[in-house]
Every structure is written in C-alpha cells, then in structure tokens.
N, C-alpha and C positions, 0 to 999 in steps of 0.2 A: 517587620512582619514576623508572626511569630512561628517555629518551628514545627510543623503537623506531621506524626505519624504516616505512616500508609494508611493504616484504615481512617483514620480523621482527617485525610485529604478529598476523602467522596464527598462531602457532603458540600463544601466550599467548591467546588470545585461543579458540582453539579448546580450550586446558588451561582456560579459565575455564567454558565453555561445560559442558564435561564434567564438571567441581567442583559446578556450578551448578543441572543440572539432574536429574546420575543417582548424587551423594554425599551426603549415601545417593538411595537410588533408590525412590519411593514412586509408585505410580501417579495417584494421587489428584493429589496435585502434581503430578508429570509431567502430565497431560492440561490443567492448569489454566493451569501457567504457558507451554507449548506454545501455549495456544490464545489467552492475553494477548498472546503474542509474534507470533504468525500476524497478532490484530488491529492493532495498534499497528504492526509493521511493514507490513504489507499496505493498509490503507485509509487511510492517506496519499496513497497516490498517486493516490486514484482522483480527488481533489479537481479535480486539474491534467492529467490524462488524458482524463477524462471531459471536462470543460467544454471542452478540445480537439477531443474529437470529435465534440461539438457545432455546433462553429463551421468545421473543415474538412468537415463533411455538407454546408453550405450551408443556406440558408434554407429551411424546408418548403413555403410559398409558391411557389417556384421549381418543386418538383415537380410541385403541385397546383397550377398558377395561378387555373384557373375556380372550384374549393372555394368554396361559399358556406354559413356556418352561421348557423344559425339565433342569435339571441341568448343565448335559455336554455344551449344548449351552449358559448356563449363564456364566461358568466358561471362553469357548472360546469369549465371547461377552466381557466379564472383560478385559479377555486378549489382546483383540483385541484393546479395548479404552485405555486400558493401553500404550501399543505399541505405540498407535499413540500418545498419549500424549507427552511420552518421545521423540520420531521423530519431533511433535512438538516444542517440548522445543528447543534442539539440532539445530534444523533449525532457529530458533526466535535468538539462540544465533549468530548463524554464519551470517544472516542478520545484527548484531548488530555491527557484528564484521567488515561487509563489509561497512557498514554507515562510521564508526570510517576511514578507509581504501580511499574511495569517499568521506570523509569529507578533509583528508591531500592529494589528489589529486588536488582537488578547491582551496583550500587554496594556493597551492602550483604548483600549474598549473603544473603538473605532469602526465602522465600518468601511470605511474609504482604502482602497489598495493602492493606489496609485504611490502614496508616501511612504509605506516601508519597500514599495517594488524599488522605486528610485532610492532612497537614503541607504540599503543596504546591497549594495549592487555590489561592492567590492569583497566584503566579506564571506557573501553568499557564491562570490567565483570562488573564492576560494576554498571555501568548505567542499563546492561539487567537486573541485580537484583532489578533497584529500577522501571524497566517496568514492569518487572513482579510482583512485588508489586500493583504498581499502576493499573495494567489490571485485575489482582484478587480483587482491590477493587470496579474499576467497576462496573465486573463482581457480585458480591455482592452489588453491586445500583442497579444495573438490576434486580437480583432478588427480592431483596425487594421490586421493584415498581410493579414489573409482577406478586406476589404472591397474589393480590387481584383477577387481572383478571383473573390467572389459575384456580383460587378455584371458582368464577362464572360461566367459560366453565366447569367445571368439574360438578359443581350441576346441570347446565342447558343441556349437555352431558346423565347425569345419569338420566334426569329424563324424557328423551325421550322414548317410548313404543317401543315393538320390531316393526321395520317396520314405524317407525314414523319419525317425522323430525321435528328439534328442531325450538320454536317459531322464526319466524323474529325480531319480536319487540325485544324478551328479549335479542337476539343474536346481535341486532345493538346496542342495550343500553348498551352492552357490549364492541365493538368492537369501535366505535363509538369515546369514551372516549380514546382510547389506542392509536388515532394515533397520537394525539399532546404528549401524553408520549413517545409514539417511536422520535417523532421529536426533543424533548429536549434531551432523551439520544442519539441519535448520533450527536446532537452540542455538548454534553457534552465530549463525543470521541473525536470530530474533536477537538475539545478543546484541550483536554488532548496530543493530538497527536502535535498539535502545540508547544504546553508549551516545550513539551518533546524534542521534535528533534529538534525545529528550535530556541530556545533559550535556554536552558539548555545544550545540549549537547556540545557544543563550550566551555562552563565553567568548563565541565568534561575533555574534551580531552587539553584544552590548560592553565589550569592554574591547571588539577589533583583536580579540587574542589569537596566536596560530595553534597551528596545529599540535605543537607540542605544548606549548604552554595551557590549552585548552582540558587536554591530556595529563597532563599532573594536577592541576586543582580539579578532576573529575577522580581520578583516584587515590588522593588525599581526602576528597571526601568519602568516597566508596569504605576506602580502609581503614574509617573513621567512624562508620557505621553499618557494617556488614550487613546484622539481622532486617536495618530499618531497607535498606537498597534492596535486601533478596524479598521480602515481603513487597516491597514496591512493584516489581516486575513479576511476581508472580501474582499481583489483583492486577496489574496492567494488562496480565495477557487475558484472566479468570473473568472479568469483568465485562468487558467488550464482548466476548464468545457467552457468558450468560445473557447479557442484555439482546444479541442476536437472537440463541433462541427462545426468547420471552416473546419477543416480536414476531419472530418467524409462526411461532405456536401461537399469535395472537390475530394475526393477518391469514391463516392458511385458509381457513373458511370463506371469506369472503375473497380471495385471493382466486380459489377454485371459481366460486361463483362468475366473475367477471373472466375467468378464461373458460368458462363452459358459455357463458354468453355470443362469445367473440366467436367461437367457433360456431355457436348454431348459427350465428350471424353469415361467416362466411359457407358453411354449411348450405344455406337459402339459397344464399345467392346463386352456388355451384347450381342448386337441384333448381333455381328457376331460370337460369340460362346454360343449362345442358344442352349442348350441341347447337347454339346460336352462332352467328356469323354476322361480318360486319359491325354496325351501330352498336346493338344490342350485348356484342362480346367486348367492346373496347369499354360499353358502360362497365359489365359486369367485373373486366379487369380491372378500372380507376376504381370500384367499390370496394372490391378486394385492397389495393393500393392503398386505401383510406382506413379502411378496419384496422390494417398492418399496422397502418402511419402512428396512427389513432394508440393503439396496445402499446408500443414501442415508446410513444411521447407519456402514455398514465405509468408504462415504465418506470422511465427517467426519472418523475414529476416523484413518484413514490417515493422513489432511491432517497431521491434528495430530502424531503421530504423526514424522511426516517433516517439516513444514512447521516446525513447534516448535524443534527443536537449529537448522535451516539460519536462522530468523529470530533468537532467540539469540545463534546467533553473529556474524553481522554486527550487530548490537548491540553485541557485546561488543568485535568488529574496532574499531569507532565509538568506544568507548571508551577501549580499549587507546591506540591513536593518537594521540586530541587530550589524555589524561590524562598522558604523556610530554611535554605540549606546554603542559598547564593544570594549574598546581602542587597546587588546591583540587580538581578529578577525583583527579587521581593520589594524593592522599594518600588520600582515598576509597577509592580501589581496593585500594592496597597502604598500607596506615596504618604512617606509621613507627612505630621503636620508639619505645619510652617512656624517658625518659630516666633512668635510675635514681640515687635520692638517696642522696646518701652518707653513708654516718654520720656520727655527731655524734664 
C-alpha cells in the first residue's frame, strides 16, 4: 500500500467509505453497520469528557455545604454509584469489544460482526485494560489540576454571609484562569483518544502486540514524521466538526418543519380532548404516546442514517493513514497481489 499524506487520505478513504457501506446497498445493513459505527466512534469519548465534567463542576459539597443525609440514603447513594460504575465498566468493555469487531469489518470489507467480536476477544480485553488504565490516569491529571481551583471556590463559597453573594472579582480571578486549563485537558483527551484507537489499536488486534510494544512502534513513527501526524489530527478533528455543520445547516429547515408538525399534531390532540375522561383520555394519551414514539424512532432512524457514513469515514481516514505507515494494516486494506507460479 502506498504512503498517503493527510490531506490525500480523504479522498480513498471516503472511496472506501462508499465501497463499504452502499456496494451493494442493503438497508438492513446500512442501518446496522451505521449504528455500530455511531457506537464505537461516539462513546469513546464520553469516558474522558464526562469524568472532566465532573471534576471542573467542583465538589457537590461546596454547593450544598449545610446538606445532611440521613444514613440510609448514603448507604443507597453508595450503592447506587456503585451500580452504575460497574454497568459503566461492562458497557466500556463491550464498546471495546465492538471497535475490535468494526475494526475486522473495514479491514476486511465485511459486514458480518460476529467474526472479529469472536477472533479478537483477547486482544481487545486487553487493550480495554490498558484504556482503563490510561482514563484513570487522566482522570488523576484532572484532579490534580482542578484541586487548586476547588479549594478557592470552596474558601470563597464559605466565606459568603447568609443571604450574600460571592465577590465577582474573586470569583472571575478564579474562573478566569481554569478555562485555558479546561482547554489543554480536553486536547490532552482528544489526544489520548487518538494515540489509542487510531494507531495503537491495529498493532493490538493485527500483530497481538502489548501495550508497550504497541507504544514504541507508534512513537517511532510519530518521531518519524511529525508534520505528517500533526496535520493528520488536526483534519481528523476539522473535518468531522465541518461535515457536522454542513449537515446540521442542511437538515435545519426541514428539520424545523417536521418538529412544527409534531407539535400541531400533539397540539390537536391537547385542544380536542380538553378536559375528557375515561375512553376518550386514555385514546388521547396512547396518541400522544405514539406521536412521542413516532419523533424519537425518525430520530434515531436520522442519526444513523447521517451519523453512519460521517463515523465510517473517519474510521476509514484512521485507517487509510497509519495503513501507508503500518505495512500489516495496509496489506489489510489493499492485499497485495498474489504472486503467480510458473510453470514447470
């Protein structure tokens, strides 16, 4: 495979994209592999987003400082963070597992999941263990950067008079400071989330390498080509955020239309079963029910729809890229020929 630039990775990449998902063109599939690519590209990020916006909220404490709960409710609140941690985890892992899955799809212009869910099951636990590694330590950069600022809203919080409100000054001299910190930690994310999925991962699933080994032939290439790597990640993130809103500014019109629709719809309904009872109220509730049902499924149906080819294809940008760069992708991608025996 031959070696493409960033910018001369769009075009292959988006010819893959359209090979991939509409040659032939089957609905069934389209909405399936659409909605794989939505998940695996999409809920990655929420890992290193979220736990951000956790920790730049501040301490809940701080809002509430008087709060006193009763025990029962600490126990149920434990239990409750608890719960959702481990549902977090469990779900983080099966995303992990669906990447690995949509990764031997692309490669292999397939649409069937079942064979990369199963043939990379080992490599893909292990990679979610070295995400989860690396998101916990993040997540411990975050904290340590945001431990100054918490403990200033906390003095400046506490030393507010009942019925009072906390200075401006002190409170912008505070806030002020934190948004170019907010700004480096989520480059530092998008970072981390680059390194991880879109060159590392290929070295886990196609040559079974660890974590560190995966690790030095990613920054042997990186320091191998700086300019071409910083240009890559900077159309990977320009590209997606244009093509959003191209769509967003192309869909908003008729977008308005069908939620001005819905609403006269349920609108009607309201004004022709005003003050009904019985039969009459439980129609007018299942009709509302159904309007709802109705908006929420042409939703979804959209998402995928539109969301599908645009996650695709930066996938397949991802790959086009570091497969010119990793001889074991690229042969993948583009399999040489076969070399033909000669007669005897």
């Amino acid at each position: 495979m031959r070696t493409f630039s960033a910018a001369d990775s769009v075009s292959p990449a988006m010819q893959r994209t359209r090979d991939f998902l509409f040659r032939p063109f089957n609905w069934k599939t389209y909405l399936k592999l659409g909605l794989i690519a939505i998940i695996t590209e999409g809920a990655g990020r929420s890992f290193h987003s979220s736990s951000h916006r956790d920790h730049a909220q501040g301490n809940p404490s701080m809002i509430w400082p008087a709060l006193h709960l009763h025990p029962q409710w600490i126990a149920a609140i434990a239990a409750a963070v608890l719960v959702v941690l481990v549902l977090s985890l469990v779900v983080f892992y099966l995303v992990t597992r669906l990447r690995f899955a949509f990764f031997h799809c692309l490669i292999r212009n397939t649409s069937e999941i079942r064979p990369g869910w199963s043939f990379y099951q080992e490599p893909a636990a292990r990679f979610f263990w070295m995400s989860l590694a690396v998101g916990f330590a993040y997540l411990l950069l975050v904290a340590l950067v945001s431990l100054p600022f918490i403990r200033g809203l906390w003095r400046l919080f506490h030393a507010i008079p009942p019925g009072g409100h906390p200075d401006i000054a002190i409170l912008l001299s505070l806030v002020l400071p934190l948004i170019p910190v907010i700004f480096l930690l989520a480059l530092i994310g998008i970072m981390l989330d680059v390194v991880l999925r879109d060159w590392m991962l290929p070295h886990f699933a196609l040559e079974d390498a660890s974590a560190a080994e995966a690790w030095v032939e990613v920054w042997n290439r990186v320091t191998a080509e700086k300019r071409e790597f910083f240009v890559y990640v900077l159309l990977r993130l320009i590209l997606p955020a244009i093509a959003m809103v191209g769509l967003f500014i192309v869909l908003i019109i008729p977008g308005l239309m069908l939620a001005g629709a819905l609403a006269a719809a349920e609108y009607s309904i309201h004004a022709v079963f005003a003050g009904a009872t019985g039969t009459p109220h439980l129609v007018s509730v299942l009709l509302e029910v159904f309007f709802a049902v109705l908006a929420f499924a042409f939703a979804v149906l959209l998402s995928i729809c539109l969301g599908g080819p645009l996650s695709t294809a930066v996938r397949e940008y991802a790959l086009i890229f570091y497969g010119g760069r990793y001889q074991p992708l690229g042969d993948a991608l583009f399999p040489p020929p076969s070399q033909a025996i000669p007669a005897p």
